[in-house]
DOLUM-764946 format. One record per residue: x, y, z of N, C-alpha, C in turn; residue in one letter; residue number from 1. Coordinates in Angstrom, 3 decimals. Example, Ala and Ser with C-alpha at 12.3 -4.5 7.8 and 13.67 -1.06 7.14 Angstrom:
// residues 2
REC         nu         nv         nw        cau        cav        caw         cu         cv         cw   aa     i
REC     13.190     -5.690      7.800     12.300     -4.500      7.800     13.200     -3.300      7.800    a     1
REC     12.850     -2.250      7.080     13.670     -1.060      7.140     12.900      0.030      7.870    s     2
END
This chain:
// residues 198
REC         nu         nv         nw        cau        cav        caw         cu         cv         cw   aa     i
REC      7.513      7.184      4.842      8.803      6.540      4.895      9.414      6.710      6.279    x     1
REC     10.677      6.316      6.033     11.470      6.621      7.862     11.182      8.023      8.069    x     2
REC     11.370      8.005      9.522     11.861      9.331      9.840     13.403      9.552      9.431    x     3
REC     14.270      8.620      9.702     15.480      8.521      9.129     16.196      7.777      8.532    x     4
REC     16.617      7.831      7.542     16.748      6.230      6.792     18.374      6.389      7.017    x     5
REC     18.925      5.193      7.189     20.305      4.361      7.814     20.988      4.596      6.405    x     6
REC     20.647      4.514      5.167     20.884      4.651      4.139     20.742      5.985      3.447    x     7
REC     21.044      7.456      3.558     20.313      8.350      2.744     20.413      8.673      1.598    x     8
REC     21.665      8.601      1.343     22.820      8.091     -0.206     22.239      6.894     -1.027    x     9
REC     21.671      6.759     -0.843     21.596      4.957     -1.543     20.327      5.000     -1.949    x    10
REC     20.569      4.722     -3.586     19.445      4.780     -4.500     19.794      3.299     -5.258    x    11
REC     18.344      2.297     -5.219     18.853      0.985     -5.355     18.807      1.378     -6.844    x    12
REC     18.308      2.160     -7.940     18.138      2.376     -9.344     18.935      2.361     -9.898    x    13
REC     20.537      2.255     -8.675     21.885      2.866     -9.022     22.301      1.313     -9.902    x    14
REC     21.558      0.183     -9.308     21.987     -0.956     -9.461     21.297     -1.834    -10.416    x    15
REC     20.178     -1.138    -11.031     19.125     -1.504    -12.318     20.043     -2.237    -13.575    x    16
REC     21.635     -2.053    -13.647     21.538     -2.637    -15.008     22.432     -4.124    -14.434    x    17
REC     22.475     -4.267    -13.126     22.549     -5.679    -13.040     21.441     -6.627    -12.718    x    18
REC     20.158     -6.145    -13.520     19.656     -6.940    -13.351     18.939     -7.399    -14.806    x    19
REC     18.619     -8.692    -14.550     17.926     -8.821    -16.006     16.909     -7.500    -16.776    x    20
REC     16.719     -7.861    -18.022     15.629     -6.980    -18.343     14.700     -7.253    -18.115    x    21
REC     14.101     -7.912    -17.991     12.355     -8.365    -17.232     12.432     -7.552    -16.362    x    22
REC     13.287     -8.344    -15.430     13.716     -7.191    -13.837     13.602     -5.572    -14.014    x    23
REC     14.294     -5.481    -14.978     14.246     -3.759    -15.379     13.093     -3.243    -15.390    x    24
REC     12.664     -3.953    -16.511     10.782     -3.091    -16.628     10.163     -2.838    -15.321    x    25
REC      9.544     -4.594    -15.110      9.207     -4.246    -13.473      9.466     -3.275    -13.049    x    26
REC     10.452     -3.295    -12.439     10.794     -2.358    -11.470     11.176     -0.782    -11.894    x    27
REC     11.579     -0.403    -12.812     11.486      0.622    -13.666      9.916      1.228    -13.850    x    28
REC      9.353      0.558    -13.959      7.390      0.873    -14.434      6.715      1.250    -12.693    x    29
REC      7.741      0.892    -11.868      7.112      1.453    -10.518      7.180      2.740    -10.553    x    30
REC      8.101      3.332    -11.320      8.695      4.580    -11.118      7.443      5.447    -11.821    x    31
REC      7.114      4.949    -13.084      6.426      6.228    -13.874      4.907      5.260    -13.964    x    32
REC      4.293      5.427    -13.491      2.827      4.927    -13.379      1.694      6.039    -13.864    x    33
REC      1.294      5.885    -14.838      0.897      7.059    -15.555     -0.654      6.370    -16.125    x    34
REC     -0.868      5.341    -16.192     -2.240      4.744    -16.549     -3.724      5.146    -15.678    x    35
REC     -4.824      5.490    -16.197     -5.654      6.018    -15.692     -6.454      4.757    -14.643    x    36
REC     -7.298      5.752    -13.677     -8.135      4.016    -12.703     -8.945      3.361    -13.434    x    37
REC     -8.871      2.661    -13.655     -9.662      1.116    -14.168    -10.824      0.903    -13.682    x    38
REC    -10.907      0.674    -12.062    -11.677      0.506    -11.252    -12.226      1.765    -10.187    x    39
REC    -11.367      2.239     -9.734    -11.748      3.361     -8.797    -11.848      4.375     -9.214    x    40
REC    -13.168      4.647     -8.680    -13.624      6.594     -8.830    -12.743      7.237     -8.465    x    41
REC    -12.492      8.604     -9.206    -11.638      9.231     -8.528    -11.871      9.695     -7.013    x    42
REC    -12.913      9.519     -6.330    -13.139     10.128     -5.090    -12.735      8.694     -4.521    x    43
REC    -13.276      8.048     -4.261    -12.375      6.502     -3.760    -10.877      6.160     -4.048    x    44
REC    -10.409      6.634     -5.085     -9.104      6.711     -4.921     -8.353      7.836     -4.223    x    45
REC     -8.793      8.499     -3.913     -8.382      9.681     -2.855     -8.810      8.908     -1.349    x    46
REC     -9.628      8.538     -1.521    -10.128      7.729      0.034     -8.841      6.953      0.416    x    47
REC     -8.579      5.696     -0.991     -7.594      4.724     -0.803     -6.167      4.915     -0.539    x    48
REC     -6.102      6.584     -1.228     -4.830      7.544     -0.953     -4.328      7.672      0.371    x    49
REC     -5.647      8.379      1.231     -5.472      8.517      2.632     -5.861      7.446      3.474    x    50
REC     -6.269      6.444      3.358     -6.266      5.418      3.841     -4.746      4.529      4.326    x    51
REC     -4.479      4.305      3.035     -2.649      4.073      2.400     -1.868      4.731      3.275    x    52
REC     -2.002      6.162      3.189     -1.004      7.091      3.871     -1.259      6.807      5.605    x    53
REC     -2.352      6.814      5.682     -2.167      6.289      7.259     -1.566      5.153      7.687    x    54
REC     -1.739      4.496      6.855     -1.610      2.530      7.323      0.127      2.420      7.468    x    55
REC      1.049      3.511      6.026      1.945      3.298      6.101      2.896      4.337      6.853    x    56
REC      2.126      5.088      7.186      2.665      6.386      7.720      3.959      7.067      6.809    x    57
REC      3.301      7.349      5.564      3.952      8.098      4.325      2.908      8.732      4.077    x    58
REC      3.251     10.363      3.206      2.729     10.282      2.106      3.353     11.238      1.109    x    59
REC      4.583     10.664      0.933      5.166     10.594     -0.083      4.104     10.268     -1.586    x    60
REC      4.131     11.465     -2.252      3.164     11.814     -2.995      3.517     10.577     -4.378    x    61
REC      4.558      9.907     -4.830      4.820      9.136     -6.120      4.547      7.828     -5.567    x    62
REC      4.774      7.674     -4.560      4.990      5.950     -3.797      3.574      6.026     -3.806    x    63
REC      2.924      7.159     -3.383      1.386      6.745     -3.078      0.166      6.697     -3.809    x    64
REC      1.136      7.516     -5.184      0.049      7.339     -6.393      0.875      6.257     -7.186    x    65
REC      1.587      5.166     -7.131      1.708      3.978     -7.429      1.132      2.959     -6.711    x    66
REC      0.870      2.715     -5.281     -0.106      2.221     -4.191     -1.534      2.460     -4.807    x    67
REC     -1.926      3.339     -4.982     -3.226      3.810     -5.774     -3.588      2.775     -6.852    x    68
REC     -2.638      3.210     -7.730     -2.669      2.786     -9.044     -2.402      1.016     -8.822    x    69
REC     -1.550      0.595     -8.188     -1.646     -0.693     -7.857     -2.982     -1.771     -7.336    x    70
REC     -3.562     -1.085     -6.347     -4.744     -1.159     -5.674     -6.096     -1.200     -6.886    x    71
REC     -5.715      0.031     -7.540     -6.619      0.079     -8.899     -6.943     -1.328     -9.955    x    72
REC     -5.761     -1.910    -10.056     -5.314     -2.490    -11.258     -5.756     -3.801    -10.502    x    73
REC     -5.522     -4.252     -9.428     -5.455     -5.772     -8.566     -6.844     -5.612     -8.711    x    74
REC     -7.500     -4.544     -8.355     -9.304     -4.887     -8.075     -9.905     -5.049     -9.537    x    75
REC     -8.969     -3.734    -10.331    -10.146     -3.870    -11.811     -9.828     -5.471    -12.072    x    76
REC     -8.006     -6.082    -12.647     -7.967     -7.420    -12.944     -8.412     -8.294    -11.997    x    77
REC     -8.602     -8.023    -10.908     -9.492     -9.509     -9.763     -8.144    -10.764     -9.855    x    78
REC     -7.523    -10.801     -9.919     -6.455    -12.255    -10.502     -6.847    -13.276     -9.505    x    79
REC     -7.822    -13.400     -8.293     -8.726    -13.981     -7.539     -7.930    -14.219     -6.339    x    80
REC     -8.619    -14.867     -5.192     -8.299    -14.670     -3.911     -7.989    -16.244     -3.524    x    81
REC     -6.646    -16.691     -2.873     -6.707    -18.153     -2.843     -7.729    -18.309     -1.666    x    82
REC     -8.342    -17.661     -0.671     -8.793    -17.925      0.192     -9.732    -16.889      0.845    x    83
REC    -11.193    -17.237      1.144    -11.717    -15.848      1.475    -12.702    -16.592      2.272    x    84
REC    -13.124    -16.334      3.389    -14.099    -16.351      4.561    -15.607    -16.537      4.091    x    85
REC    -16.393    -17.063      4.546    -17.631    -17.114      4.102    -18.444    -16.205      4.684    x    86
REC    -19.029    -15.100      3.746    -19.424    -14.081      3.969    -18.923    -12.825      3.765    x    87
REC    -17.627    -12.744      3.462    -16.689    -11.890      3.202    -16.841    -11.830      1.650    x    88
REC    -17.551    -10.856      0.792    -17.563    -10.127     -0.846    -16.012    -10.468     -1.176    x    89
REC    -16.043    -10.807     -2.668    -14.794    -10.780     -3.370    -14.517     -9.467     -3.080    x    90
REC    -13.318     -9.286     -3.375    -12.214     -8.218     -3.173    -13.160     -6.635     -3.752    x    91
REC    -13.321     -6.746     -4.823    -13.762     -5.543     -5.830    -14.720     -5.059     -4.919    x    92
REC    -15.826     -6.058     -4.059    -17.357     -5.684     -3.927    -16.749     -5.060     -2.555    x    93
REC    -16.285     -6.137     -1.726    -15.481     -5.543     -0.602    -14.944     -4.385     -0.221    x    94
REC    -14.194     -3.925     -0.967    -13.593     -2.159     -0.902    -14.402     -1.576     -1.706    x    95
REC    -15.061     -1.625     -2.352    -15.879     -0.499     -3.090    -17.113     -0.943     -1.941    x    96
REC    -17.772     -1.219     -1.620    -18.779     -1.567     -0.603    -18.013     -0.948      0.637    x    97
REC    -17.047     -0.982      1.630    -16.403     -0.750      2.492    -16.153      0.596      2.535    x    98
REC    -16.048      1.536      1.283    -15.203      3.062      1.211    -16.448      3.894      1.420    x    99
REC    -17.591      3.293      0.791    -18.893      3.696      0.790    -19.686      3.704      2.295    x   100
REC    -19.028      2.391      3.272    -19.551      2.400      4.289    -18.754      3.351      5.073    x   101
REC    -17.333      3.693      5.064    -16.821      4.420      5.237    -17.082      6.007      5.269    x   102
REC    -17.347      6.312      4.756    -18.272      7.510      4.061    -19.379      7.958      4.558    x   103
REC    -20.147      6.751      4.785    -21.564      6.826      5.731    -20.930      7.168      6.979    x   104
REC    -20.067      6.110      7.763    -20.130      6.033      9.061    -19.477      7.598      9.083    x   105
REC    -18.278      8.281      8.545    -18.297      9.246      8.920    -19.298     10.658      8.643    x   106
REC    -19.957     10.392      7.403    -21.007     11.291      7.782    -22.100     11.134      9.091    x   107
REC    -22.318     10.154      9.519    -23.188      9.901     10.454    -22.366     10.579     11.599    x   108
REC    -21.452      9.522     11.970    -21.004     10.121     13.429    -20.323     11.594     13.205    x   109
REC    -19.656     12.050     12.291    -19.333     13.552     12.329    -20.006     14.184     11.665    x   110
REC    -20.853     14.176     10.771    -21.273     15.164      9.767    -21.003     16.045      8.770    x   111
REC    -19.411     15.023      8.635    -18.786     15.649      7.059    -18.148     14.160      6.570    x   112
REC    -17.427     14.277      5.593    -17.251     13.109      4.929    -15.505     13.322      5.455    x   113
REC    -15.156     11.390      4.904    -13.897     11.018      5.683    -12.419     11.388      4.980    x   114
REC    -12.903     12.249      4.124    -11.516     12.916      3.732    -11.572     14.602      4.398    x   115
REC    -12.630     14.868      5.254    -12.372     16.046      5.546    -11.687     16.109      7.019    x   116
REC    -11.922     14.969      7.414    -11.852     14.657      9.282    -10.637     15.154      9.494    x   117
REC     -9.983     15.457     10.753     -8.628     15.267     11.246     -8.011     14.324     10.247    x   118
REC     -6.530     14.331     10.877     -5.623     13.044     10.886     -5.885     12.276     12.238    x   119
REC     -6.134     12.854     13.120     -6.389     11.983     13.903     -7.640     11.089     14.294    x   120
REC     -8.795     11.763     13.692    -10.230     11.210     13.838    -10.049     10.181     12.787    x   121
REC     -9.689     10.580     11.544     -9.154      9.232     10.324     -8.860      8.478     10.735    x   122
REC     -7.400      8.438     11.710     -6.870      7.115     11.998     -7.695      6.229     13.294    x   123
REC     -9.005      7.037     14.198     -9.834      6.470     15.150    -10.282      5.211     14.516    x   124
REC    -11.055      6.195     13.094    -11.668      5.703     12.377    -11.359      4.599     11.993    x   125
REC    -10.359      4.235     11.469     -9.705      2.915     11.306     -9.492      1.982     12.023    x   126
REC     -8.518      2.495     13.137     -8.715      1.454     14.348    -10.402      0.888     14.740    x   127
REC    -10.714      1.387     14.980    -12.462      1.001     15.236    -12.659      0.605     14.181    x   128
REC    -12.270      0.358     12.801    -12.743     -0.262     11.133    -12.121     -1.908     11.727    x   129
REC    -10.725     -1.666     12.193     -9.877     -2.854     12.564    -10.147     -3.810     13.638    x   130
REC    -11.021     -2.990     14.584    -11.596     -3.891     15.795    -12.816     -4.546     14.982    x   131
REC    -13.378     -4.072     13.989    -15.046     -4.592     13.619    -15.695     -3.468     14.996    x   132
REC    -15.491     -1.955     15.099    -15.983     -1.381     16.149    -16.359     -0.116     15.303    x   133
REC    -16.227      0.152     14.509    -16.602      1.109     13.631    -18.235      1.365     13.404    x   134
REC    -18.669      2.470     13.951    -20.293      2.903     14.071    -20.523      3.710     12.710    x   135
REC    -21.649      3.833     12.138    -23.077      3.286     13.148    -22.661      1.661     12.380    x   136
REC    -23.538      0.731     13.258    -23.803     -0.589     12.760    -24.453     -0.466     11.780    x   137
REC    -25.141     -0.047     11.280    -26.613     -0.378     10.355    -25.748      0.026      9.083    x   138
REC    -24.016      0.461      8.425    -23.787      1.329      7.357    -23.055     -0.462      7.337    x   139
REC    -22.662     -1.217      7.897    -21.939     -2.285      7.810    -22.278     -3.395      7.857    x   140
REC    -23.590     -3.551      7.391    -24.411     -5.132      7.703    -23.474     -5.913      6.509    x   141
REC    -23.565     -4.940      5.260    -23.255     -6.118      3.705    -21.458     -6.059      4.287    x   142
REC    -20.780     -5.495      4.822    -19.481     -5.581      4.453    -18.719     -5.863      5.936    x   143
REC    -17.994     -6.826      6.247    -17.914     -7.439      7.415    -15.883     -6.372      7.754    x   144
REC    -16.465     -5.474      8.565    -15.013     -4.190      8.769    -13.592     -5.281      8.810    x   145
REC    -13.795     -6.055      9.683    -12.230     -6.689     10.028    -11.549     -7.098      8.440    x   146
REC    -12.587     -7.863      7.918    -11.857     -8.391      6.661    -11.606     -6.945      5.779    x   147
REC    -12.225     -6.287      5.641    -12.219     -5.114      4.735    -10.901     -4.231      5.612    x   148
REC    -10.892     -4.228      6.721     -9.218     -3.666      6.974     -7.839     -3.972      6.379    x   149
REC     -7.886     -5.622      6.891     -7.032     -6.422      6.082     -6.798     -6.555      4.912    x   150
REC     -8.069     -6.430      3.920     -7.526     -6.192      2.729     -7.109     -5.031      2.082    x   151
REC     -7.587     -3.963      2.697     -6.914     -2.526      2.714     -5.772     -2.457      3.120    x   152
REC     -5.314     -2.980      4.070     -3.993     -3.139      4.818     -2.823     -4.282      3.632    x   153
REC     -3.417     -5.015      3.248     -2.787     -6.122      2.629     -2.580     -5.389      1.305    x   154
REC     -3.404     -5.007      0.682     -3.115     -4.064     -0.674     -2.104     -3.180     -0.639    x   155
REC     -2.053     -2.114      0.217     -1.546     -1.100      0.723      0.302     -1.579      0.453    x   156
REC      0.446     -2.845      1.889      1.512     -2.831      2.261      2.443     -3.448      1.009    x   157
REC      1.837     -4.643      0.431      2.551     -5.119     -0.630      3.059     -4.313     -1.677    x   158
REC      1.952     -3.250     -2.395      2.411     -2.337     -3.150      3.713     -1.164     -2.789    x   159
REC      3.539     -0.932     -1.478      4.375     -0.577     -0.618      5.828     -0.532     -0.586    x   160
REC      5.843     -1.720     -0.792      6.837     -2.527     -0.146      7.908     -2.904     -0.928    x   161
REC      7.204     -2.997     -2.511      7.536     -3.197     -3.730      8.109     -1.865     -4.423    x   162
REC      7.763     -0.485     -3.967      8.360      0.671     -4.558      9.847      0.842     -4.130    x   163
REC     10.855      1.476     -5.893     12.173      1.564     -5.099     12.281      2.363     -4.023    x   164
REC     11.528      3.453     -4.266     11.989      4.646     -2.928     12.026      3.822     -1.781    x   165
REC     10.857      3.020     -1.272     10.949      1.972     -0.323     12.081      1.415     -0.189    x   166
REC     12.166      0.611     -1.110     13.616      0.050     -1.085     15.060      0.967     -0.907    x   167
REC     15.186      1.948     -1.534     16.152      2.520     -0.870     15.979      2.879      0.214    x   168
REC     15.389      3.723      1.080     15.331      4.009      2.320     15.572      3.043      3.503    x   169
REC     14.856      1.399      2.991     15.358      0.297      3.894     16.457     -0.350      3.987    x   170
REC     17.818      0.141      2.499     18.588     -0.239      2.041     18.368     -1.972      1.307    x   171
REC     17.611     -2.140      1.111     17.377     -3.401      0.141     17.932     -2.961     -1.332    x   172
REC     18.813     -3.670     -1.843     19.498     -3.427     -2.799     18.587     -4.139     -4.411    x   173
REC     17.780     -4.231     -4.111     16.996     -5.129     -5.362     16.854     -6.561     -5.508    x   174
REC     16.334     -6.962     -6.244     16.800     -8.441     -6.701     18.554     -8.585     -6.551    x   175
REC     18.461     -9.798     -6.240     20.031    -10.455     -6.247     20.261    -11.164     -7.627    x   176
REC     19.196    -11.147     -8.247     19.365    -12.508     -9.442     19.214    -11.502    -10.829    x   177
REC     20.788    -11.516    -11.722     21.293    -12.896    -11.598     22.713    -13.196    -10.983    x   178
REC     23.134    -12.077    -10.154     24.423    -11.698     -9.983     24.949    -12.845     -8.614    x   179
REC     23.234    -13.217     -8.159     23.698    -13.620     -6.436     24.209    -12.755     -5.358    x   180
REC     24.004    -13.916     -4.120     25.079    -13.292     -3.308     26.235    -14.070     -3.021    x   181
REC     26.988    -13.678     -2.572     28.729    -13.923     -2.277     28.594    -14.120     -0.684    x   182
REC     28.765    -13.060      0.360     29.144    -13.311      1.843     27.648    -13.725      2.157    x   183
REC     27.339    -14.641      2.272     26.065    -15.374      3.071     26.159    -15.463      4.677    x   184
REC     27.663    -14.965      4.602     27.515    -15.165      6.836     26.942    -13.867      7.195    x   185
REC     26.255    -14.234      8.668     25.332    -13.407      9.603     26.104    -11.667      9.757    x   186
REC     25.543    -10.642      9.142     26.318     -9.457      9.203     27.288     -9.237      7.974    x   187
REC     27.419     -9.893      7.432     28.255     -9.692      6.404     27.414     -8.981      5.187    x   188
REC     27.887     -8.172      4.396     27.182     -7.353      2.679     28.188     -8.032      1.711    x   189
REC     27.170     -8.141      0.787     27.978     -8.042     -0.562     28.348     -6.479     -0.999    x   190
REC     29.228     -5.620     -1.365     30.041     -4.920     -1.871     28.568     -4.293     -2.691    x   191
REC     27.672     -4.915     -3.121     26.967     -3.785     -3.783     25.401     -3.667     -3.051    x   192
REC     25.456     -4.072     -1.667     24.452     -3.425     -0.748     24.727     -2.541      0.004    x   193
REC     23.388     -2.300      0.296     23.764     -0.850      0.848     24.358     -0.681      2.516    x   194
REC     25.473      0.548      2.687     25.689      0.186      4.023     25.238      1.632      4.623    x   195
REC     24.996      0.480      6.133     24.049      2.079      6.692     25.180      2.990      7.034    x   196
REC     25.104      4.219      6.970     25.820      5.509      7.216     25.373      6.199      8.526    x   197
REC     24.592      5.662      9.475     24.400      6.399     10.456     23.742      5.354     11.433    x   198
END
């Protein structure tokens, strides 16, 4: 999360019963995520853990086992990809193929596996995953790195992005609907967003 959030007071949960009940669940069910992985081993979901935690520079331990669990659920259901590169594995084959190459390349080039590395050799690691520069070549023929970043990155951030803690810390006050907004001019809040305190 921030180093300092503009908001530190401000919990958008404060504002849960103006919103529909649909709205409620949703966003309520971010909070307590308690369903087992579907899809990911537990050692790959520890991968996807610290993977996550780098990309977003958190690791806020609830946000990141909802990211997990999110990541889990999109790959086990597949709900499909509007658009994917030729040559690039559906999603599922992609990161489970990718965590594995992952795994290799750091046993190869260091000689322990990629949850033991630094924080800082991890995040090399990535960047070089993100260039398509990630060694050895021969662990990455089936799984093409750039796309497999992006969708690590793309998983990651959406789930992300979507947690309240997130949202409070950025001061995003929730859904507006069905209450709306009122002051629509540039700089102006409605009375029940959040204002920064610092």
């Amino acid at each position: 999360m921030l180093n300092q959030s503009h908001y530190p007071s401000f919990d958008v949960m404060n504002e849960k019963d103006e919103w529909d009940d649909h709205t409620q669940t949703i966003v309520t069910s971010r909070l307590n995520t308690n369903e087992g992985l579907k899809f990911l081993t537990s050692t790959e979901a520890e991968m996807v853990r610290r993977i996550s935690s780098l990309l977003v520079n958190d690791d806020t331990p609830d946000v990141l086992h909802f990211v997990v669990a999110h990541i889990d659920q999109s790959l086990h259901k597949s709900p499909g990809e509007s658009q994917r590169k030729a040559g690039v594995p559906e999603a599922s084959a992609l990161v489970r193929g990718g965590l594995k190459a992952i795994e290799q390349g750091a046993q190869s080039q260091y000689g322990t596996p990629y949850l033991n590395l630094d924080i800082a050799e991890q995040k090399r690691y990535l960047q070089y995953l993100s260039e398509s520069n990630a060694k050895p070549q021969e662990v990455w023929t089936a799984i093409p790195q750039e796309a497999l970043f992006k969708k690590l990155q793309n998983l990651t951030v959406e789930a992300y992005c979507s947690h309240p803690k997130v949202w409070s810390e950025i001061g995003y006050a929730g859904p507006a609907y069905p209450r709306g907004y009122v002051r629509t001019q540039l700089g102006q809040l409605d009375p029940w967003e959040a204002q920064p305190e610092q």
